[in-house]
Structures are given as C-alpha cells and as structure tokens.
C-alpha positions in Angstrom: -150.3 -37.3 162.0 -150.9 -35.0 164.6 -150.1 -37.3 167.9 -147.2 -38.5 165.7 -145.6 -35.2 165.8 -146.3 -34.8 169.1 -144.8 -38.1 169.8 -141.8 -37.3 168.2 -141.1 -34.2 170.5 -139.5 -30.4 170.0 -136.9 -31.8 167.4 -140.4 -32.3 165.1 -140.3 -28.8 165.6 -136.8 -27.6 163.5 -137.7 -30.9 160.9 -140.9 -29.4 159.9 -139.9 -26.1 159.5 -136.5 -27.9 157.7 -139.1 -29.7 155.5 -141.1 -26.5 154.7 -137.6 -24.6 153.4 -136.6 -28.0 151.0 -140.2 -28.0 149.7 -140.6 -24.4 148.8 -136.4 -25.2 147.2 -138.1 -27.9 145.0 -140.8 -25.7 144.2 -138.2 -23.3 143.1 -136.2 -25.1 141.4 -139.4 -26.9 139.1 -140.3 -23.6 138.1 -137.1 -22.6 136.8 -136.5 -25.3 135.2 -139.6 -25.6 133.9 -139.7 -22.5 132.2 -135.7 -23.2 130.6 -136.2 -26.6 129.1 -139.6 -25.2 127.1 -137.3 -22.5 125.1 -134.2 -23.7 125.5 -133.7 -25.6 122.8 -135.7 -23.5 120.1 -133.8 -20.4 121.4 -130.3 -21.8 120.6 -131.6 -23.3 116.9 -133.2 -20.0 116.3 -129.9 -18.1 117.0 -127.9 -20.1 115.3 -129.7 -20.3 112.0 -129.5 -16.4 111.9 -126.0 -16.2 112.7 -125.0 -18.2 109.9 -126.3 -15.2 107.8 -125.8 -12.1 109.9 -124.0 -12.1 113.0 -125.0 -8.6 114.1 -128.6 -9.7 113.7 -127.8 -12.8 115.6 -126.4 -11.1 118.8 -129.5 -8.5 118.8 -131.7 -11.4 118.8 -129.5 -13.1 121.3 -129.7 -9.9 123.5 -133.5 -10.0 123.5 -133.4 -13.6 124.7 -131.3 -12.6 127.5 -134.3 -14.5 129.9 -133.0 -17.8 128.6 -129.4 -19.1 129.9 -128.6 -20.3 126.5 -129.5 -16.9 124.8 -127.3 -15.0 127.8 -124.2 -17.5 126.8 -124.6 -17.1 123.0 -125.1 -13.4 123.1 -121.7 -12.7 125.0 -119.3 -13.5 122.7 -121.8 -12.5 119.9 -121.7 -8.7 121.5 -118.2 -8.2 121.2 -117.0 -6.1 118.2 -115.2 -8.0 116.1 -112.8 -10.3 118.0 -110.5 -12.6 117.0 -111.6 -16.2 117.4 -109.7 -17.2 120.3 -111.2 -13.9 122.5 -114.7 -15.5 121.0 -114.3 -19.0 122.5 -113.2 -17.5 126.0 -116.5 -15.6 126.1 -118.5 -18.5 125.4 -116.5 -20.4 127.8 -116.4 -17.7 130.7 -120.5 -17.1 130.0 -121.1 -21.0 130.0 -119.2 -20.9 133.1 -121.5 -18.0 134.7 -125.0 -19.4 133.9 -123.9 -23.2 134.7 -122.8 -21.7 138.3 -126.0 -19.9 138.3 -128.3 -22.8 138.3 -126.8 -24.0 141.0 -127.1 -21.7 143.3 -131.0 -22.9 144.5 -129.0 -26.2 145.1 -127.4 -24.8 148.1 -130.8 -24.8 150.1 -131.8 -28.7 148.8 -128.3 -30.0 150.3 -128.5 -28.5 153.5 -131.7 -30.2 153.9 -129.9 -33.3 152.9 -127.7 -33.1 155.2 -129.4 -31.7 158.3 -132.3 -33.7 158.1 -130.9 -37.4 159.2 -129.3 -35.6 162.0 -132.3 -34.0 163.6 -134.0 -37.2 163.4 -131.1 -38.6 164.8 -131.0 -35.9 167.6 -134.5 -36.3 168.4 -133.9 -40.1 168.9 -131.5 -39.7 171.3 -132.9 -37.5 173.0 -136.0 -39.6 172.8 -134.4 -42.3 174.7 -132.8 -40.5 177.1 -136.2 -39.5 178.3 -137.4 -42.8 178.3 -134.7 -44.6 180.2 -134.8 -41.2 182.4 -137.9 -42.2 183.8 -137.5 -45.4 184.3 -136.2 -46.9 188.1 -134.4 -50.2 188.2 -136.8 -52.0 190.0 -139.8 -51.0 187.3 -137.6 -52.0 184.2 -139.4 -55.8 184.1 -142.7 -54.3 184.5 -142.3 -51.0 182.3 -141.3 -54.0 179.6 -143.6 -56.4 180.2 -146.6 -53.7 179.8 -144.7 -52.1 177.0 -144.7 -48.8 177.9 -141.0 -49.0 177.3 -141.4 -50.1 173.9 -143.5 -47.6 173.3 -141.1 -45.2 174.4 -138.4 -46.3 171.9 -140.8 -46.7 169.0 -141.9 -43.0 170.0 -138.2 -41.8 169.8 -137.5 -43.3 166.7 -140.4 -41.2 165.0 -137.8 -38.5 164.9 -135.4 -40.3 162.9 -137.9 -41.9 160.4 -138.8 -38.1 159.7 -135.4 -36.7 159.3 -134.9 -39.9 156.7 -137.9 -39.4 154.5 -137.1 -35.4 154.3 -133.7 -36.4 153.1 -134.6 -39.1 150.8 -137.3 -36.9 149.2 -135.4 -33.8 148.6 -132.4 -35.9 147.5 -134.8 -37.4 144.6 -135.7 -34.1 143.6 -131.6 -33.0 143.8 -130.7 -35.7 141.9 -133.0 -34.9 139.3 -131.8 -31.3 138.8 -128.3 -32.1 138.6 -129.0 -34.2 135.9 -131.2 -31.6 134.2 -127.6 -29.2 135.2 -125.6 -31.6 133.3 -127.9 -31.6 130.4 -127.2 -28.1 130.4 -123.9 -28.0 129.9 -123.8 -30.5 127.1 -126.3 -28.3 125.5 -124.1 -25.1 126.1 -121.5 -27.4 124.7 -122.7 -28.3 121.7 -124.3 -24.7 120.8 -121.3 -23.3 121.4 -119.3 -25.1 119.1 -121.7 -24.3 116.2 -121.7 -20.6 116.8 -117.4 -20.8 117.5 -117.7 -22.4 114.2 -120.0 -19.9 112.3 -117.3 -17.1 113.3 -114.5 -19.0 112.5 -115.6 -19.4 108.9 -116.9 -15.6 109.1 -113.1 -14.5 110.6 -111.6 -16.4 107.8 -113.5 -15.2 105.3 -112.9 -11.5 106.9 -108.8 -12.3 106.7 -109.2 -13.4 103.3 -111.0 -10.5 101.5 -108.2 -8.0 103.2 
C-alpha cells in the first residue's frame, strides 16, 4: 500500500486527505441516522395516540421529543394556540420543510467528495504521464518499451485515477443510501402529518360546533 501511494505521486496527497473528510461524512451521517430511525417511528405513534385525546398534552410531549425530527415537525403546529386549520397544515408543512433540509445538510461534504475525487485521480494521471514521456528521449522510446519501464510508468500514473474512482464510488454508495433513508423521511413526515391535520380538523370542528 505504501509504495503504491508513493507510486501514485503528490496528487495521493489531496485524495487521502479527500478520503479521510468523506469517511468521517459517512461516519456522520450513520450515526445520525442511526439514532432517528430507532425512535422515529415510536415517537410519531406515541404523539399521535395522545393527541387524539388531548392536544395540549400532545404538544408538551411533542416539545420533550424535540431530539427527534418527527417530534420537532409535530410539535410546531401543535404549539400554536388555537389556530385555524389551514394556519395548522402550513406549520406542519413549513416544519417538514425545515428538518427535511436539515438532513441534508451533512450531504454537502459526501458530494464534494463525489465530485472531486475522479478528477484528482484524473489530475494525477496526467500529470503522471507527462513525467513519464518527460523523461523519455526519442532515441530510448524502443528500448524504454521493450524493458518496460515505460509501461510501468503508465501503469504507475494510472494509480491516481483508480484511487480517485474507488473514493467516489464508495462514498456515492453510502449517498445513495441516505437519500433514500431522506426520502423515507418525508413520506413518514407525510403520512404523520396528515393524521395529526386530521385529529385538529375533527377537534376544530367540534370547537365550531359547540359555539
């Protein structure tokens, strides 16, 4: 591993330290999911099912699951004092809008790696064979090939590029992964939401009714 880095030349340099920065990204990233999709769901159930008998109990139990996305969402439009049921969809929709933007944010670090990644490798290929080619006079081309030091000098330059590609394909795995687990998120905010919009509807209507 060693002589291959040293093979590859400075660009190894920037790629490790690029592959340090998407690692510690995916470490990130695990963690936080981690720790959502284990209280997610029983959060949200747990909310609801209170809500449908006391919505001011709901929202303080909301506000003490503010660590939890979903409990953040539900408790916005549970906090407000008595709004009228279009004011309480736009606060779910502005919260969901909030925490779905929010777990992207460590995304930002995993798609610069993406992207930078194949073009260091790139970089140090050319680079790579500039030096080799560099060094060589046109009367020592035949022998340079013939020995293979030549080859060797190419296979050594492309080092680069097979690093850069296995950085990017790694972390683009791992961003592929929590996208999905992002999208999953919104269809959970989704379908939450619409429960507790429809648990205050029927408490609104039931409010308008008795004055």
């Amino acid at each position: 591993m060693i002589e291959l880095f040293k093979a590859g030349g400075l660009v190894m340099y920037p790629l490790a330290l690029l592959s340090v920065f998407a690692l510690a990204g995916i470490m990130e990233r695990l963690i936080f999911w981690f720790g959502i999709l284990r209280l997610e769901q029983k959060t949200a159930e747990n909310i609801l099912t209170i809500a449908r008998q006391d919505l001011k109990l709901a929202a303080q139990v909301a506000e003490h699951s503010a660590k939890v996305p979903v409990g953040r969402f539900l408790h916005a439009p549970l906090a407000l004092e008595d709004p009228d049921p279009e004011l309480f969809c736009l606060a779910l929709e502005s919260s969901a809008d909030e925490e779905l933007a929010g777990m992207l944010k460590g995304e930002k670090l995993l798609e610069a790696s993406i992207t930078l990644a194949p073009l260091l490798g790139l970089l140090g290929t050319v680079t790579g064979l500039i030096i080799s080619f560099g060094s060589l006079k046109v009367g020592d081309v035949a022998a340079n090939t013939k020995s293979g030091s030549l080859t060797q000098g190419i296979g050594e330059a492309l080092i680069t590029t097979a690093t850069g590609l296995i950085i990017a394909i790694f972390t683009s795995a791992f961003h592929r992964l929590f996208l999905a687990l992002q999208d999953q998120q919104a269809k959970l905010f989704m379908k939450f939401g619409n429960q507790l919009e429809l648990v205050y509807r029927q408490h609104w209507q039931r409010i308008q009714t008795r004055s």
